[in-house]
DOBA-741323 format. One record per atom (N, C-alpha, C, O): residue in one letter; x, y, z. Coordinates in steps of 0.05 Angstrom, whole numbers, plus 5000, padded with zeros to 4 digits. Atoms other than C-alpha are relative to their C-alpha. Layout:
BEGIN
AXYZ...
END
This chain:
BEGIN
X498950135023X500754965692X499049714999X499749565017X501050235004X497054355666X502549814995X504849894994X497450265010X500953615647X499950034976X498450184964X499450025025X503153485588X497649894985X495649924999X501750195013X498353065536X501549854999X503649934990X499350145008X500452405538X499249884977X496849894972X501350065023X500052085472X499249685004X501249565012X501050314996X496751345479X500749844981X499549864959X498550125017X501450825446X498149745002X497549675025X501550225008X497150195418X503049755002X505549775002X497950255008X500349455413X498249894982X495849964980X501150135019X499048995359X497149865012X494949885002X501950244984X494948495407X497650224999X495550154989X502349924995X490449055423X498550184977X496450304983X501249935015X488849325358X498049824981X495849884972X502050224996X486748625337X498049925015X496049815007X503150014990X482248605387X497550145006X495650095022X501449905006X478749085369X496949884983X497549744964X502150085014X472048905341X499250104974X500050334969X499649985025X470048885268X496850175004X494650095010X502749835003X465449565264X500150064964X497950114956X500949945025X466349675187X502550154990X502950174966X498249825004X472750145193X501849814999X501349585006X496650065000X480549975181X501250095018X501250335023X498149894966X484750005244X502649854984X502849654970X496450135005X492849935236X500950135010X500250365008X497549954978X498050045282X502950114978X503750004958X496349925007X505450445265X500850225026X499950425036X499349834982X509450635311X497850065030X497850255044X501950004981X504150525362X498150214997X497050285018X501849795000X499651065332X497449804991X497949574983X503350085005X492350845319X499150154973X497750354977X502149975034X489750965237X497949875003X497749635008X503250135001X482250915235X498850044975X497450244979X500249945027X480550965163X496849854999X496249665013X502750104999X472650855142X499849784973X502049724962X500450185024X470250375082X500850204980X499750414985X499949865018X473050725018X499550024975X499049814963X502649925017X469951094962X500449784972X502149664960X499350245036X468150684897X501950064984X503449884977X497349905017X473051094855X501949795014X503249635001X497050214986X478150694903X500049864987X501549864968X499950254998X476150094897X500050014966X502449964964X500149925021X475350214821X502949974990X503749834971X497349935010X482650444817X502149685015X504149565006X498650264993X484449834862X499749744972X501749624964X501150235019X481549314810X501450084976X502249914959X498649965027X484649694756X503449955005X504549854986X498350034996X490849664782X501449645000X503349534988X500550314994X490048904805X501449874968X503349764958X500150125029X488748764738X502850024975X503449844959X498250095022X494749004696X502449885019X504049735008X497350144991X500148814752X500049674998X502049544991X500250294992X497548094765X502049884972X503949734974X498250265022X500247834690X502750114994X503950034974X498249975005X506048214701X501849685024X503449505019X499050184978X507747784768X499949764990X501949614988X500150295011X505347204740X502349864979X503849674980X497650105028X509547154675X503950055013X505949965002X496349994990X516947364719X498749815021X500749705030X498950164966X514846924787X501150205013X503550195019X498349814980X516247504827X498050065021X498250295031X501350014989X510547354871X497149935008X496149734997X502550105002X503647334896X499650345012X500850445031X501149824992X499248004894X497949875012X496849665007X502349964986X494048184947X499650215009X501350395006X501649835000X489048604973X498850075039X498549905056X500249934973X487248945041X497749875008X496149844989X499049884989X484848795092X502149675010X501049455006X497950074995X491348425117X501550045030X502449845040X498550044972X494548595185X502649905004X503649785023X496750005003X501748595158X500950125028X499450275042X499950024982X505948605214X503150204986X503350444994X497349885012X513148855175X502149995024X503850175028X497350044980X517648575234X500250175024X501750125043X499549794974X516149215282X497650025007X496550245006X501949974979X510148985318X496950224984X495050334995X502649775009X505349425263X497649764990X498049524986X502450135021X498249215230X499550204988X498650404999X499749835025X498549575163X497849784976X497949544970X501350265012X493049375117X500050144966X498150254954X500149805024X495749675048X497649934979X496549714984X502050035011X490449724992X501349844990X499849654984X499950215020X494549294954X503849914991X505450034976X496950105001X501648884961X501449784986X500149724966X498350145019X506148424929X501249805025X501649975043X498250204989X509747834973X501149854985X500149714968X499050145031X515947574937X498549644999X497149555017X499550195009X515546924911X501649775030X504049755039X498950214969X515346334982X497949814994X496049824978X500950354999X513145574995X497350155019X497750235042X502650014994X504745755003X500349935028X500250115045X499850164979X505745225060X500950085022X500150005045X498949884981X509745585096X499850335017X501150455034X501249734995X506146225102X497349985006X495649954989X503050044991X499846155143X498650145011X496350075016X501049904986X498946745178X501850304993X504250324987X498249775010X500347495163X503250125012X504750234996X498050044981X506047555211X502549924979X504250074971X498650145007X509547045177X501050064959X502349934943X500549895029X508747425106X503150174999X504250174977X496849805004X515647865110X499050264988X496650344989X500949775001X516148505086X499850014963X501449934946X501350015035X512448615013X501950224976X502550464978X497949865014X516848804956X499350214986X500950354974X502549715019X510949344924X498049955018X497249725025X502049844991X506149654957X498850264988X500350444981X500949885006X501050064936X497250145010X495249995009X501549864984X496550524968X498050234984X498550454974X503649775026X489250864928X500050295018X499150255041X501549894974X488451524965X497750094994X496650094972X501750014991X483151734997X500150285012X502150365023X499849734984X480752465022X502049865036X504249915047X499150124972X480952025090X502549875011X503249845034X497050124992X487851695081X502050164996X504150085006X497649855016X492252245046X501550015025X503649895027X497849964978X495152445113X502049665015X504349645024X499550224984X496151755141X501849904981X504049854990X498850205019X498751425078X502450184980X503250104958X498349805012X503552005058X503050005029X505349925029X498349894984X506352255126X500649755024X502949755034X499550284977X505951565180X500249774983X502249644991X499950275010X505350955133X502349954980X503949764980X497049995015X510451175079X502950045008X504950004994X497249924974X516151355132X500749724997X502749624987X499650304982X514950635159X500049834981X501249634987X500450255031X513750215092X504350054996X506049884998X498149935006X520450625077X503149865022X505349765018X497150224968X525050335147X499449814998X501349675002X500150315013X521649665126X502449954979X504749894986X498750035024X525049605069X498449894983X499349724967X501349985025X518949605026X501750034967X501950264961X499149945020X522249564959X498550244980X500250404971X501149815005X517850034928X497450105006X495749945000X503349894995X510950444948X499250124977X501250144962X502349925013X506150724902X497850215019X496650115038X502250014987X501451244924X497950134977X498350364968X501850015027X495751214868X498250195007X496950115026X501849834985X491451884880X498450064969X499250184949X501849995029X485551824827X498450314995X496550394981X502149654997X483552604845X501750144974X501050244953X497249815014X490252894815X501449834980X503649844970X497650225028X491552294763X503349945003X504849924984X497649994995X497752224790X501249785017X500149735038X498750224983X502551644817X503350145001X505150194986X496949984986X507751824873X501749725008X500749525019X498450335009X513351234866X502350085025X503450305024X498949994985X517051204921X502749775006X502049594991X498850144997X523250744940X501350145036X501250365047X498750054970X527050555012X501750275010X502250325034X497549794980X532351215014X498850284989X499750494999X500749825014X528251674969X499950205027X500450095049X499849814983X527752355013X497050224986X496250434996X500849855013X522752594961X498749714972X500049534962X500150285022X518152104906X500450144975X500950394974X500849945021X517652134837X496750044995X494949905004X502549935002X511852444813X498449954965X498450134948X500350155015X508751984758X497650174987X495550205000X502549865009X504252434704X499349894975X497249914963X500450215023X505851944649X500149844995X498749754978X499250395003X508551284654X502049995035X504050105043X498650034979X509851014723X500749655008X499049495014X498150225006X514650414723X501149915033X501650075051X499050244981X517049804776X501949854983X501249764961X498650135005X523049484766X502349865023X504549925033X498850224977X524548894812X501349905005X502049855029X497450095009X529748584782X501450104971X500050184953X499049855012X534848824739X500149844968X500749954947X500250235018X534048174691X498449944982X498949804963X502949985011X526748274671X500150294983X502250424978X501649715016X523148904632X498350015027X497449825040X501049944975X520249364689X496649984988X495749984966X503449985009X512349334694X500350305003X501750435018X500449665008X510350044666X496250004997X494849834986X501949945002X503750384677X498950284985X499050514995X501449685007X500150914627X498450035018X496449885023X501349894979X498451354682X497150124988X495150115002X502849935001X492951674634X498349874990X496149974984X501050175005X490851084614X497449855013X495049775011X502250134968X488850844680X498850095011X496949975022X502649954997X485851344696X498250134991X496950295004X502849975023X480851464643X499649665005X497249705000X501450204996X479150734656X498550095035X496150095038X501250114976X478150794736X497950284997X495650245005X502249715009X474151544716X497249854978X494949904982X500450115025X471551154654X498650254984X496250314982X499649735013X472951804615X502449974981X504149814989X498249995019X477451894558X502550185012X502650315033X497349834977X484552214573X499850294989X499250364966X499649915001X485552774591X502350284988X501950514995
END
C-alpha cells in the first residue's frame, strides 16, 4: 500500500517569487492557478466591459476600476489577479501596495476555456468568504453573465440584462447582455 498524495500548499511569498514567464500565477487556499496569456475575445470583452462600468463609477464615487494583473491579497494570505475589479472609494495616498487595497466591492472575471474551472469552482468560493460584494463571471462563448453575490448557493444566470446595485440610493449599473456581446463578437445580436 503506497502513501497518500500529499497536496503541496503554496504561500503568498512564494508565489511572488516566482518569475515573470508570461503566465498568471495566484494563490487560494494555498492551491497554485497557472492560467496562460488570454485569448483576444477576452481581452475584447474586458475593454468592453471597462468601458461602460467606468462612467458608471465615476458619476456615483463608488470607486476606482482596475484591471489584472494585481496580486490582491483579500485578507487570507491569497494572490488573486481578477480580470477586472472595483476598490470602493479610499485616500489614493493611502493605498500603495496591493495588500493594502481591501477586499473589492465587484469583481469580474472574462472566462476562458483555461479558467472556467478555476474561476467558477476555487476563485468564486473564495471571492464569496471575502465578502466580495458581487462577482460576475462574463463567458463570451455562451453570451451569458453569471452574477453572483456573498451567500448566493447558486448565481443568477444573466441572458438579458445583468445589473449591480451597490447602494440602495443610486440606480443600479445595468448591462444589455446582447448588446455586449455583439460588440466584443462585433456581430449583430443574436
Amino acid at each position: 500500500m503506497g502513501m497518500p498524495d500529499v497536496v503541496r500548499r503554496w504561500t503568498r511569498e512564494e508565489v511572488l517569487a516566482i518569475p515573470d514567464d508570461g503566465n498568471r500565477y495566484e494563490l487560494v487556499d494555498g492551491e497554485l492557478l497557472v492560467t496562460p496569456a488570454p485569448r483576444r475575445v477576452h481581452q475584447l470583452a474586458l475593454l468592453a466591459l471597462v468601458r461602460r462600468l467606468h462612467p458608471f463609477l465615476s458619476r456615483n464615487r463608488l470607486g476606482t476600476i482596475l484591471t489584472a494583473p494585481a496580486d490582491l491579497d483579500l485578507g487570507r494570505g491569497y494572490v488573486v489577479q481578477p480580470d477586472l475589479f472595483v476598490i470602493p472609494e479610499v485616500d489614493p495616498r493611502k493605498v500603495l501596495d496591493w495588500p493594502d487595497s481591501g477586499v473589492p466591492s465587484f469583481i469580474a472575471e472574462i472566462l476562458s476555456p483555461s479558467t472556467a474551472l478555476g474561476d467558477r469552482k476555487v476563485k468564486r468560493p473564495a471571492y464569496q468568504r471575502a465578502g466580495v460584494g458581487e462577482y460576475w463571471i462574463v463567458d463570451p462563448d455562451s453570451w451569458t453573465v453569471e452574477r453572483w453575490q456573498p451567500a448566493d448557493a447558486r448565481p443568477e444566470i444573466c441572458l438579458v440584462r445583468a445589473t449591480w446595485h451597490p447602494k440602495p440610493d443610486i440606480e443600479p449599473f445595468g448591462l444589455d447582455v446582447g448588446e455586449f456581446f455583439s460588440e466584443v463578437w462585433g456581430e449583430g445580436p443574436r
